[in-house]
N, C-alpha and C positions, 0 to 999 in steps of 0.2 A: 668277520667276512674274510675270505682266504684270498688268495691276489688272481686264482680264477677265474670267480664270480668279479673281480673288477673288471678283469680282460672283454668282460660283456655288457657293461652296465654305460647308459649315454643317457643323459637330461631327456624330458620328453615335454618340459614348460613350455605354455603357450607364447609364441612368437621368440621363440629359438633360433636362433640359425642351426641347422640340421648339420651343416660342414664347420662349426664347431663346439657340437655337445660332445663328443665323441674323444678320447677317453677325457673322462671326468677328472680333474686335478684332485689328489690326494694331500692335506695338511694336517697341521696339527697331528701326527700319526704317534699311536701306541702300537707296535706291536709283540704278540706272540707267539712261541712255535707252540705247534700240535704234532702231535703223532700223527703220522695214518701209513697205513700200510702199503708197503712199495708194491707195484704192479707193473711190470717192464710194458706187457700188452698192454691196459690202458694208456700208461704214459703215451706209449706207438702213436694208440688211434687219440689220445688227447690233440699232440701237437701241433697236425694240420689244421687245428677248428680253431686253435690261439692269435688271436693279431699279435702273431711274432712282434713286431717291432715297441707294442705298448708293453709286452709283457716285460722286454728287455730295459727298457725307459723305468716303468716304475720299480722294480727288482735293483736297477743302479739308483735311482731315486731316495730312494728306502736304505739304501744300506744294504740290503739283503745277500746280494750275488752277480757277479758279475758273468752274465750271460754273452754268447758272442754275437754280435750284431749282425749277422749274416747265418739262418738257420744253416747247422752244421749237414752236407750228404749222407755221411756217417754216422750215425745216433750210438754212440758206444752207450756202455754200461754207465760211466761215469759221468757223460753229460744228462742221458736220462734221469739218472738221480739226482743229477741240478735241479734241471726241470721240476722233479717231483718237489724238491723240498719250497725252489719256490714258488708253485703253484696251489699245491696241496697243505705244505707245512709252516706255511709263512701266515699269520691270522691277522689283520687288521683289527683290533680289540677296541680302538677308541679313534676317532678322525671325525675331519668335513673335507667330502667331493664336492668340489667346486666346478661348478660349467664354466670354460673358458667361454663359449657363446652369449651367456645370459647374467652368470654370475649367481644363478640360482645355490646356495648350499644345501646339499644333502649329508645331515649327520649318522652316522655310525656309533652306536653304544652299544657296548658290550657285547662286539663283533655282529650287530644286526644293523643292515643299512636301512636307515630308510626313505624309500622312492615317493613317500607319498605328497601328489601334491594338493592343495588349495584348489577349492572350487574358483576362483577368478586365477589360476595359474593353467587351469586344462585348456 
């Protein structure tokens, strides 16, 4: 799972608090890089749709990169290639998201999360 698809992912178990499934705690984490191909324009139009502040949280969280806590006016070259690598190139390969609401765990193996829940948890 790449640190993207976390930037969008929130518990949906029955009798959740909705104000706090959202972002989902990452543990126990493996990760790996990937390739992928740099694209200035995507990056562009990625970075508005990002909840900046989680992205920056788990990215320090992780090890991965330290992003600025205040999205930059400026988008030079060199912070969009942050951005890319750790959005795109940073792969979660093994973990459990944990709901800070519920405490439900969702595992991650071999970079697939999975959301699914139990019929007495919908």
């Amino acid at each position: 799972m790449r640190l993207i698809t976390h930037n969008m992912l929130q518990c949906h178990a029955k009798g959740c608090d909705p104000s706090q499934s959202y972002p989902l705690e990452l543990k126990e984490v493996q990760l790996e890089s990937l390739d992928a191909e740099y694209s200035e324009d995507f990056i562009r139009r990625l970075i508005p749709k990002l909840d900046w502040n989680v992205l920056v949280h788990t990215a320090f969280a992780l090890g991965v990169a330290e992003l600025p806590k205040e999205l930059p006016d400026v988008q030079d070259e060199a912070f969009l290639r942050k951005v890319h690598q750790v959005a795109l190139e940073t792969r979660v390969k093994e973990a459990q998201m944990v709901c800070n609401g519920c405490g439900h765990v969702y595992p991650i193996k071999d970079g697939v999360p999975n959301m699914l829940l139990q019929d007495n948890e919908v």
